[in-house]
N, C-alpha and C positions, 0 to 999 in steps of 0.2 A: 242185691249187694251194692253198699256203696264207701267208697274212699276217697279219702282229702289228705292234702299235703298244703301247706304253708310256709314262707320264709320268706326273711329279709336278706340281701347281697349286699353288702356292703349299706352305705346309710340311706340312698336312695331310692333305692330298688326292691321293690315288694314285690311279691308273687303268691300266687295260689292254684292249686289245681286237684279239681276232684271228678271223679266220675262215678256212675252207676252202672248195671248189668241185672238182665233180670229174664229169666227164663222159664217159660208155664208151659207145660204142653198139656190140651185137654183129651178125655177118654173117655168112649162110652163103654161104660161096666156093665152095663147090661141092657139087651133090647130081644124085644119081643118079638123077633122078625120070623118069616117065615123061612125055612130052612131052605139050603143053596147050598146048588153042587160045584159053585163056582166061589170059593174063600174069597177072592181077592173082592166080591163085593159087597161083603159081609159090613153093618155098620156099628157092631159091636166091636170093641177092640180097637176102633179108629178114633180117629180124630172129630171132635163136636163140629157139625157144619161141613164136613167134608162130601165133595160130589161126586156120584158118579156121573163117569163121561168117559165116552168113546179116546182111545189113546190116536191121536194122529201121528201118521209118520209120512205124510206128504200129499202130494196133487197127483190126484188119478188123469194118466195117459191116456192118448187114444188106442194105447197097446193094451195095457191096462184093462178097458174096456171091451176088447176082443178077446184078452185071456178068460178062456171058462175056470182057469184053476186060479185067477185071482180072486179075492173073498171083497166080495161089494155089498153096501148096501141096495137094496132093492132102489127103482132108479137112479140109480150114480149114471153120470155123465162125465166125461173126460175134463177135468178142469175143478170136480168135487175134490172135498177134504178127503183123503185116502187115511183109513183108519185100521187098526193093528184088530185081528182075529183072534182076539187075545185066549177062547177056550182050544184053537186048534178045530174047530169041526167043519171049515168050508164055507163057515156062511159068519156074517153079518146081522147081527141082532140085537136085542137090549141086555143080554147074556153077555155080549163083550164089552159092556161097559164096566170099566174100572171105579173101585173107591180109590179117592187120590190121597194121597200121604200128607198133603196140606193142609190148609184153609185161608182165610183172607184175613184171619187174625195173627198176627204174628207169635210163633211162639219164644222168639230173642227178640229184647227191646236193650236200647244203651244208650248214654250219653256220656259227654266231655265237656266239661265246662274250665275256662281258665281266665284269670286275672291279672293283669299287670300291671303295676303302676311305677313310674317313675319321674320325680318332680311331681312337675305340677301336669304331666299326662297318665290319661289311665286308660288302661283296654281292656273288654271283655268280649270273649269270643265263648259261642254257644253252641256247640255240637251234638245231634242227635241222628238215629239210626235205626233199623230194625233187618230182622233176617229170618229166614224160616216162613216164608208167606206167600203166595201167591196171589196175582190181580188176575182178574176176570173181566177183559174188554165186551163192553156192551157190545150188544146183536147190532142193533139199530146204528153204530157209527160205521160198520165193514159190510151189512148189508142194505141194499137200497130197497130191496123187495118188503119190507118191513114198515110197519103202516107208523110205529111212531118215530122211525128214521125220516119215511117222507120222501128218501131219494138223496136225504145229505150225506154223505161219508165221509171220513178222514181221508185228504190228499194223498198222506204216503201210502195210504192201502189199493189206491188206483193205480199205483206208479209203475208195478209189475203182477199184474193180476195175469189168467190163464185168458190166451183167446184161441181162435183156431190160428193168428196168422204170429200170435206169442206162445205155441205149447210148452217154451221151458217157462211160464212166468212162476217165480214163489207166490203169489199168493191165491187163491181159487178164484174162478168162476165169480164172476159178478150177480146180485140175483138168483144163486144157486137153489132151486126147489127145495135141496134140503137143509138148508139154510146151514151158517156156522157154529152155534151156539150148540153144548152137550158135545163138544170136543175139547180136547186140551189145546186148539189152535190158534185159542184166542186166551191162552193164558200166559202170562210172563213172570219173570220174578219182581216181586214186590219188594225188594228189600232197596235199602237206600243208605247214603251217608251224606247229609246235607249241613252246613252250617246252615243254623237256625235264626241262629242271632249273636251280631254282633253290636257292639259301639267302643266309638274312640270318643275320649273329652281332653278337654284342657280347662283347669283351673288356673282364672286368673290373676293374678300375684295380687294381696292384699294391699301392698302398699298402694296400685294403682287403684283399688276401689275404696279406700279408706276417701280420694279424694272427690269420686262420684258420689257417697253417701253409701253407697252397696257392703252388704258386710259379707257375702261371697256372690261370686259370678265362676258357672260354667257350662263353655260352650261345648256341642257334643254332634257325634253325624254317627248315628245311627241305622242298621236295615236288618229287616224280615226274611226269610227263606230267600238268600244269597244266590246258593250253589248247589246243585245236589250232584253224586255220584251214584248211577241205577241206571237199569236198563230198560225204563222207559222213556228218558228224558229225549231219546233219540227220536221219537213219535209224538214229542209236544204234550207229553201225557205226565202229569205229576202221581208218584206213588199215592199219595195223601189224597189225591182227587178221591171224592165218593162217587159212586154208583156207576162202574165202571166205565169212569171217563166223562160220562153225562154232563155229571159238574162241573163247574168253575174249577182250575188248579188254585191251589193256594196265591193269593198276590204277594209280588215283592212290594218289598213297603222300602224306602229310604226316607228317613227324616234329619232334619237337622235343624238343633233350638237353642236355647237359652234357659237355663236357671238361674234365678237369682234370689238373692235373700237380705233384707233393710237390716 
């Protein structure tokens, strides 16, 4: 869906403003799976691409670990991803892995675009967005035990990890045997509201380019992925990066130039 609006204020003042909204959600209508006494991991009925993964709901204690009637996986260790028993039976399995309600495709996309001009300045601001999506932080930046990690990890992930002389830290175990990845504890929301792109110009009055030869001149300062609003930005991780973080974030770009026309 998309809409625009236009108008003049009085003689100087132009304006425009339109936006879009577009919403997909995809479905598997039919699969050939083997029959399960556990619905929720059913991949029919879900969403295209969606995972299953163990549902986390915290860092296993050293109490944790002593209780026989807490549900572990077979070696956990105090400082592990503590994960939900989701059929109820005691135990820790590939049985309690959840299909997730997401995927890393968004199913809401939007944008806002607007125009302004008055005199000889004009402004264009470029807003874009999505929601309904989840990221998936690669293995290799939270674990060091990982052969194409290497040992590098992201800073904030060290900053309160579990040790014996830190047992309240949020985040696991360093090197954990069972590693991070086939949890939801490495998943965040994707969604995002970032200006995209802007520019400011000024056109310079003809009368002063009539005497350079110039039959228009405008100057303009321009920039790329400005600002985002999302709850990655706090981890230095851009929503739009690919491959869970691996890559490049998007670069800001500022420019600022000259048009001109004989």
């Amino acid at each position: 869906m998309m809409l625009g609006y236009r108008d003049r204020i009085k003689k100087d003042f132009h304006y425009s403003i339109s936006g879009n909204f577009t919403f997909a959600r995809s479905k598997v209508v039919y699969m050939d799976e083997v029959p399960q006494a556990e619905d929720y991991r059913r991949e029919e009925g879900r969403l295209i691409g969606s995972s299953l993964r163990y549902k986390a709901t915290g860092i296993y204690t050293e109490a944790d670990i002593a209780d026989p009637n807490v549900p572990k996986r077979p070696g956990a260790v105090a400082g592990d991803i503590k994960v939900l028993d989701a059929n109820g039976d005691g135990e820790i399995n590939s049985l309690d892995r959840i299909r997730q309600d997401l995927a890393n495709v968004p199913e809401i996309t939007y944008g806002l675009n607007i125009n302004l001009s008055w005199k000889q300045f004009d402004l264009m601001l470029s807003f874009q967005g999505q929601a309904h999506a989840i990221y998936t932080l690669r293995e290799d930046w939270v674990n060091p035990s990982t052969a194409a990690g290497g040992g590098n990890i992201l800073q904030w992930w060290t900053e309160d990890t579990y040790t014996p002389d830190n047992p309240n830290g949020k985040r696991p175990l360093l090197g954990t045997s069972l590693g991070i990845s086939g949890t939801t504890y490495t998943q965040f929301s994707a969604a995002f509201f970032k200006l995209k792109n802007a520019e400011l110009g000024y056109n310079l009055p003809k009368t002063a380019l009539g005497k350079i030869g110039l039959e228009r001149a405008r100057v303009y300062l321009s920039g790329t992925n400005l600002f985002s609003f999302d709850d990655l930005r706090k981890f230095g991780i851009d929503p739009e990066a690919a491959n869970g973080g691996w890559d490049l974030n998007p670069m800001r770009i500022i420019n600022l130039g000259i048009n001109v026309s004989f």
